[in-house]
C-alpha positions in Angstrom: -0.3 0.8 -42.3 0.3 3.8 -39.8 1.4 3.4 -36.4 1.4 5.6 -33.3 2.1 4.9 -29.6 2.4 5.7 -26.0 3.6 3.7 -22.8 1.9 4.9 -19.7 2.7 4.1 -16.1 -1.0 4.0 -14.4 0.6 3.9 -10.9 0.4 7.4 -11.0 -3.4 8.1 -11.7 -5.8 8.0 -8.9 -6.4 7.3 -5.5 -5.8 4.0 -5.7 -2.8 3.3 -7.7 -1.9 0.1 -9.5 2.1 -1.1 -8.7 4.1 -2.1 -10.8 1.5 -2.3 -14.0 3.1 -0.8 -17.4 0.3 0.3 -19.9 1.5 1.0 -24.0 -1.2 1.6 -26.1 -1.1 2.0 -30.3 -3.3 3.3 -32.6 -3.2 2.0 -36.3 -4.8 1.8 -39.6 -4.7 0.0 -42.6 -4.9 2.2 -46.2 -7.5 -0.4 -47.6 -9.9 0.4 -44.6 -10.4 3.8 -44.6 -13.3 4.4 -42.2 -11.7 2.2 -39.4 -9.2 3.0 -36.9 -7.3 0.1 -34.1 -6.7 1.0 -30.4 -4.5 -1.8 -28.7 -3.5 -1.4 -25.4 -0.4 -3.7 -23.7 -1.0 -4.4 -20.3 2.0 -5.8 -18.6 2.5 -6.9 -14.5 5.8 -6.0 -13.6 5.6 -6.9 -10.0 5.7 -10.6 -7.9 2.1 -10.7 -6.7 -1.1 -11.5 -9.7 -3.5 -8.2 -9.7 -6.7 -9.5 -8.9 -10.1 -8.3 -10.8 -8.6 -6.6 -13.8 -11.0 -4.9 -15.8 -10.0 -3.1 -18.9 -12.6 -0.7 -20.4 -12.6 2.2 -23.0 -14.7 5.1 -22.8 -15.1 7.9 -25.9 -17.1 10.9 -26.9 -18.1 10.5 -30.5 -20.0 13.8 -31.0 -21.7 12.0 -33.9 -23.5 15.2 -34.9 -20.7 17.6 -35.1 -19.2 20.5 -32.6 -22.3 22.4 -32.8 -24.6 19.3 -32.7 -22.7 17.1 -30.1 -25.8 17.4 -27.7 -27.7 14.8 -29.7 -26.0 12.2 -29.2 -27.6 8.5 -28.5 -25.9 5.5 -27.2 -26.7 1.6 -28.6 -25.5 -1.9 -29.0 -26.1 -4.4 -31.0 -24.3 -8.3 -29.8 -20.4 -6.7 -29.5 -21.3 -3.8 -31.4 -21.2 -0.8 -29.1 -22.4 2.3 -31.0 -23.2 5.9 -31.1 -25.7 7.7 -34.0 -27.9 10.7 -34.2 -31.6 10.3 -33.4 -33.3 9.4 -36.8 -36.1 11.9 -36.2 -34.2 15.0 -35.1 -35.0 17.8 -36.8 -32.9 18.5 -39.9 -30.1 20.9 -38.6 -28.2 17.6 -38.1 -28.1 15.0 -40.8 -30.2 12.1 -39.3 -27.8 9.4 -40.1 -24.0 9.5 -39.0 -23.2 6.6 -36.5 -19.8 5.4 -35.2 -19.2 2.1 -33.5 -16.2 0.2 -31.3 -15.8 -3.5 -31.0 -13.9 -5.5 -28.8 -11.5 -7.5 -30.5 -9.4 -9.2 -28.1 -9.3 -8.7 -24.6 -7.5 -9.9 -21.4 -8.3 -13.2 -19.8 -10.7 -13.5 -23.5 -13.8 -12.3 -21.2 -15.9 -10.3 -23.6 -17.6 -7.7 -23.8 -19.5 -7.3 -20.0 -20.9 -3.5 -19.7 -21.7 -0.9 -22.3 -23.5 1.8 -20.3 -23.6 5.9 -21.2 -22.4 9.0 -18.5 -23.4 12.2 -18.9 -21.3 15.0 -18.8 -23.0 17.6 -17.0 -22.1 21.4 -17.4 -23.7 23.8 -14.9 -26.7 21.4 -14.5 -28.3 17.9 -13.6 -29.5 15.4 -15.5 -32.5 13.6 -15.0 -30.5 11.4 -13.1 -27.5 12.5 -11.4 -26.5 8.7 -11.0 -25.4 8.3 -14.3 -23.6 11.6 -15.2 -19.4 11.5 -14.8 -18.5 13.9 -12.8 -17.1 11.3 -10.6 -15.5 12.1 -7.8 -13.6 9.5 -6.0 -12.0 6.0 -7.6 -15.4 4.2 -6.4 -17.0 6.3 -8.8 -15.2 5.3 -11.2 -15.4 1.3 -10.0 -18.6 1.1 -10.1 -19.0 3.1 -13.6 -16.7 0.4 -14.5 -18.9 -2.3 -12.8 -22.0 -0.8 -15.0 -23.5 0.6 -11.8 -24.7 4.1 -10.9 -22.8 6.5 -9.0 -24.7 5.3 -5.6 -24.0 1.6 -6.1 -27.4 0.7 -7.0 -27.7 -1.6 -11.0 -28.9 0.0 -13.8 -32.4 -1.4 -14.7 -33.9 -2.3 -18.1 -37.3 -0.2 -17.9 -38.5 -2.4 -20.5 -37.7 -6.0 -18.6 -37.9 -4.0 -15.1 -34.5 -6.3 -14.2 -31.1 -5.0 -13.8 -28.6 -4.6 -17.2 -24.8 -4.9 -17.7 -25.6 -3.5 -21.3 -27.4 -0.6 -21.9 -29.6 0.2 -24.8 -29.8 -3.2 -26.5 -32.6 -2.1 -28.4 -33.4 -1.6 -32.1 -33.2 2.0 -32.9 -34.5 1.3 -36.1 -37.4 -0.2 -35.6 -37.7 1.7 -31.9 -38.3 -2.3 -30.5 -36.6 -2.7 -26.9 -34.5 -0.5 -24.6 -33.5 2.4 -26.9 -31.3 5.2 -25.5 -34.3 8.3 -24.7 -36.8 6.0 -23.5 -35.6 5.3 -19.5 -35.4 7.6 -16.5 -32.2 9.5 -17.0 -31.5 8.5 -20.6 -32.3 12.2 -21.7 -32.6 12.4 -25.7 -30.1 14.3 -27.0 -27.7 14.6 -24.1 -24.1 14.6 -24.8 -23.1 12.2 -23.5 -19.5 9.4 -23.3 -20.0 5.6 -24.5 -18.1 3.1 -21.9 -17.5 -0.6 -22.6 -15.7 -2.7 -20.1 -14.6 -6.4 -20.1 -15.2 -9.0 -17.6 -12.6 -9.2 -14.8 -9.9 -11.1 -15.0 -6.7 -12.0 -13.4 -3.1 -11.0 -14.3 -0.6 -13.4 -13.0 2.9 -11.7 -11.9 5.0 -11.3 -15.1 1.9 -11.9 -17.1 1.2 -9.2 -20.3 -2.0 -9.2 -21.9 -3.6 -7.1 -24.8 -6.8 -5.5 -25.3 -7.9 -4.9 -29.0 -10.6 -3.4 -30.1 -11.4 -1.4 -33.5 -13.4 2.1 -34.1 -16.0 2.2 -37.4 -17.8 5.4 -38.3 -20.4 5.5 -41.1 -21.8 8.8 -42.7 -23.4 7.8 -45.9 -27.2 7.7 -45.8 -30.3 7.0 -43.3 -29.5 5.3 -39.6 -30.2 1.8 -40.9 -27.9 1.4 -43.7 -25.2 3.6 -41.4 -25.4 0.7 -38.6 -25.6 -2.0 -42.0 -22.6 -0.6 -42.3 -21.3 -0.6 -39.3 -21.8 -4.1 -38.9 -20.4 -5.5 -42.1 -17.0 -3.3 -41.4 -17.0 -5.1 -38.1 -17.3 -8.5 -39.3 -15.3 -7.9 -41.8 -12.3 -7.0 -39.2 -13.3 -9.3 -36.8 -13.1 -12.5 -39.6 -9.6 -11.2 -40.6 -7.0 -11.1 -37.3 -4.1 -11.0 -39.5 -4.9 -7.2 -39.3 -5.2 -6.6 -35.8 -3.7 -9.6 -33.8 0.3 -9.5 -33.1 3.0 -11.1 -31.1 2.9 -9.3 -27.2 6.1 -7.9 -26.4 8.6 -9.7 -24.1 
């Protein structure tokens, strides 16, 4: 196993800064699991008073297609599965078939998985939707991305149910059945664009530490379908064995 770490005080990022909260996060990976890597952040109140609403949520840029193909990436999930691949009928400059994945493991308060939703980054441009890109520009951007909401407050809407969606592109990419990222307003295929999942909120009583686990999966070994078979089976695989992931808190 391989170990690296960081301890972060997050009172001193943003405008609205969180007191006496003490953040250490790890990375780590095992030798037998080569294509998976473990991100566990430590989340610890220092202070006298609970923080209220707690939600913990990790957001990454996978560039599945590579530097010079990192504009077409697409966003999906699948149950607690959130995952990234390149469109299965790009044209063959990039290999139609690399995906990457990151599941939640453990999380604080044991809420789940509650948003998985995509953001732009926008470079001397719009999207088709502003709302969704992240150049955000004040902490209540940045709440309500969090919240799974655009940048003007307003819920994201499923244009295949027409009713609002915590979870983004839920769809079958495979099979193209159900909300599949390229098909709504503002999902433009082939964006590059940053995957962000988020747990419920919860509540951190005074003194209480908590832990949010969660593991990173990537698959580059044939066609979409058996990439996200992949995918899957290295999840459940992890997610079956918490001897691997799953340790004391620190006092």
């Amino acid at each position: 196993m391989s170990w690296t770490s960081l301890c972060v005080d997050p009172s001193a990022v943003g405008e609205r800064q969180l007191q006496n909260v003490r953040v250490a996060a790890a990375t780590f990976a095992h030798d037998d699991l080569p294509d998976v890597r473990f991100v566990r952040f430590e989340i610890a109140n220092l202070g006298s008073e609970p923080v209220e609403g707690l939600r913990a949520g990790f957001c990454a840029d996978y560039d599945t297609g590579g530097f010079f193909g990192s504009d077409h990436d697409l966003d999906g999930g699948d149950g607690e599965l959130s995952f990234v691949y390149v469109d299965p009928d790009h044209p063959a400059d990039v290999a139609p078939g690399p995906a990457a994945g990151v599941a939640f493991l453990e999380t604080p308060g044991d809420c789940g998985l509650d948003v998985r939703r995509l953001i732009y980054r926008v470079v001397g441009g719009t999207t088709a939707d502003s709302r969704l890109d992240n150049q955000l520009s004040s902490t209540d951007d940045l709440l309500d991305t969090l919240d799974s909401l655009h940048k003007d407050g307003t819920p994201i809407i499923d244009p295949t149910t027409g009713a609002p969606s915590r979870l983004m592109f839920g769809g079958d990419p495979v099979s193209g059945i159900g909300w599949i990222d390229g098909d709504a307003p503002g999902a433009e295929t082939g964006a590059d664009v940053r995957l962000l999942t988020a747990e419920a909120p919860t509540t951190l009583a005074a003194g209480e530490r908590t832990v949010l686990t969660m593991m990173l999966a990537a698959a580059d070994e044939g066609e979409l379908a058996s990439n996200l078979d992949r995918l899957w089976a290295r999840t459940r695989k992890v997610v079956t064995a918490p001897a691997r992931w799953q340790f004391p808190v620190a006092e």
